[in-house]
N, C-alpha and C positions, 0 to 999 in steps of 0.2 A: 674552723675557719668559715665564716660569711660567705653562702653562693656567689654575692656579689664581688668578695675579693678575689674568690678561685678565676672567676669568668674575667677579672681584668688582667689577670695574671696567666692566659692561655701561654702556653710554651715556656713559664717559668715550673723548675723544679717543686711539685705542691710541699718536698720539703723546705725548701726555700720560703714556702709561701706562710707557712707554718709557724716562722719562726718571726715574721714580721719582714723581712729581707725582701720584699715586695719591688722596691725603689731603688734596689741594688745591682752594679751593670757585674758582669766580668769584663774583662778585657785580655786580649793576648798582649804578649809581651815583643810578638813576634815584627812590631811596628816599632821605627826607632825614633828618630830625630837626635840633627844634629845640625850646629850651626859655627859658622866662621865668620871674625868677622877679620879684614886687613886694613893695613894703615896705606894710602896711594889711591891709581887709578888703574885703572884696565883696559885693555885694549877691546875693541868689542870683535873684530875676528877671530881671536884669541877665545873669547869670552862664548862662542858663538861653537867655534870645534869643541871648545869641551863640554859644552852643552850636550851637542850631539854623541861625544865618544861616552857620555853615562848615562844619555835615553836611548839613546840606539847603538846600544853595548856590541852588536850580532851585525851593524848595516854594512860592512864589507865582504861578510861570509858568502862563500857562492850560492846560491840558488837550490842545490841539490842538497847543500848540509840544511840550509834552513827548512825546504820541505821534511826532511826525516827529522831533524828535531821537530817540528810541529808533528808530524806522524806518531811521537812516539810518546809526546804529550798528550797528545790525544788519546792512544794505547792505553793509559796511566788509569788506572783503576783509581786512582786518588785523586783525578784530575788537578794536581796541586805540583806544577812542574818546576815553580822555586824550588822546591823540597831536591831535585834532582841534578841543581846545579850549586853552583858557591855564589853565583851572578846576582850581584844588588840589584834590587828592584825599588827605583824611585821612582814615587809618588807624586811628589809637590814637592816643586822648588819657588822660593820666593826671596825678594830682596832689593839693596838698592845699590847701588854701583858709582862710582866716578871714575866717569872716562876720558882718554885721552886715546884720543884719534893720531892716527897712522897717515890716513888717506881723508883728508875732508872734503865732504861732498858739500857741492854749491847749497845744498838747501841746509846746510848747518851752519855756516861761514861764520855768520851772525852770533854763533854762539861759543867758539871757540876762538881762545887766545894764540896766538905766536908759538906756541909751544905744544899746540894741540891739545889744550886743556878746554874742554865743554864748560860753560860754567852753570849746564844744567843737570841735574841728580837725573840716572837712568832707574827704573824700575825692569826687574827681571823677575817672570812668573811661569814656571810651568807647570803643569798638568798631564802625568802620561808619560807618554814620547811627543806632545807638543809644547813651542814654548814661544814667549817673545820677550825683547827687550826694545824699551823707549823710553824717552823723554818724559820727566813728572809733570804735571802742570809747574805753570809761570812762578808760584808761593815756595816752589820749594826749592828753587833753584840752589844754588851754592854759595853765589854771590847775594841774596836776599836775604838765607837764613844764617843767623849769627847766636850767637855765645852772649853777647853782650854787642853793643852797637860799635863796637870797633873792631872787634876778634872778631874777623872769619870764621866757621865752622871747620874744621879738619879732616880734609879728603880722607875716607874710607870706603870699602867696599864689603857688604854683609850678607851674607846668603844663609837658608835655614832649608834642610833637606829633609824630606820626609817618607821612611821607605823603608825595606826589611832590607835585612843581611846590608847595611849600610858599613862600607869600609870608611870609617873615619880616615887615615893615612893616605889612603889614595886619592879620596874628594877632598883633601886638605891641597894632596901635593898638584893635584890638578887646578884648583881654583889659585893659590899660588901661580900656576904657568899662565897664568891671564894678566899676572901686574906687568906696566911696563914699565920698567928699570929707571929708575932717575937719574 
């Protein structure tokens, strides 16, 4: 093999390198994705707890449990503390939402029906354990974007999760507890 291929290929296997495999990733399997999508709207306080009950899995624990698990992660010669629990660890959430408001606030008035239908698409994105949801720009609204110039588009709500040891069932049956009932 070419000095020059070994040297661009520092920290690949030189058997790897050998065989031409130069360009080639591994990847762990240990990263999942998974995506929902439902038919309706959601509620956004709704929308909003179960946000938080799957980024911040541990944020009701008292004080003293949380230090010693952190302590003992720390202990962890693997430093690899998923490995030590069953706890989903999400990464990125992203999606778009149709909501229907409970409580409308003055600064939305404008945008919601009788029934407490928005008739603007919400975007919802997190990162971590941080997240937000809001309003899409004016083009996407609900009432603008159509099928064909007569047929509305079809209130749904779609989210895509990305993250180890992901329970499908649970972040179904959670995102489900966010529609509100017709």
């Amino acid at each position: 093999v070419p000095a020059d291929i070994l040297e661009s290929t520092a920290g690949v296997d030189s058997s790897m390198a050998s065989k031409g495999d130069v360009n080639k990733h591994i990847h762990t399997s240990a990263v999942g994705t998974t995506a929902f999508v439902l038919q309706g709207s959601v509620e956004l306080a709704r929308m909003n707890s179960w946000l938080a009950s799957i980024l911040w899995p541990n944020q009701d624990e008292k004080n003293s449990v949380l230090k010693a698990r952190l302590e003992q992660e720390y202990t962890d010669t693997n430093h690899q503390s998923s490995q030590m629990t069953n706890e989903m660890e999400i990464f990125r959430v992203k999606g778009i939402l149709s909501v229907q408001h409970q409580d409308v606030e003055a600064e939305d008035e404008e945008f919601v029906d009788e029934n407490g239908i928005d008739v603007r698409r919400y975007i919802v994105q997190a990162v971590n354990d941080l997240w937000e949801i809001h309003p899409a720009s004016e083009d996407l609204r609900w009432d603008r974007s159509t099928i064909s110039d007569t047929i509305p588009s079809e209130r749904s709500c779609k989210v895509v999760i990305i993250g180890k040891k992901l329970n499908e069932a649970v972040l179904k049956e959670g995102f489900e507890s966010c529609l509100v009932s017709a």
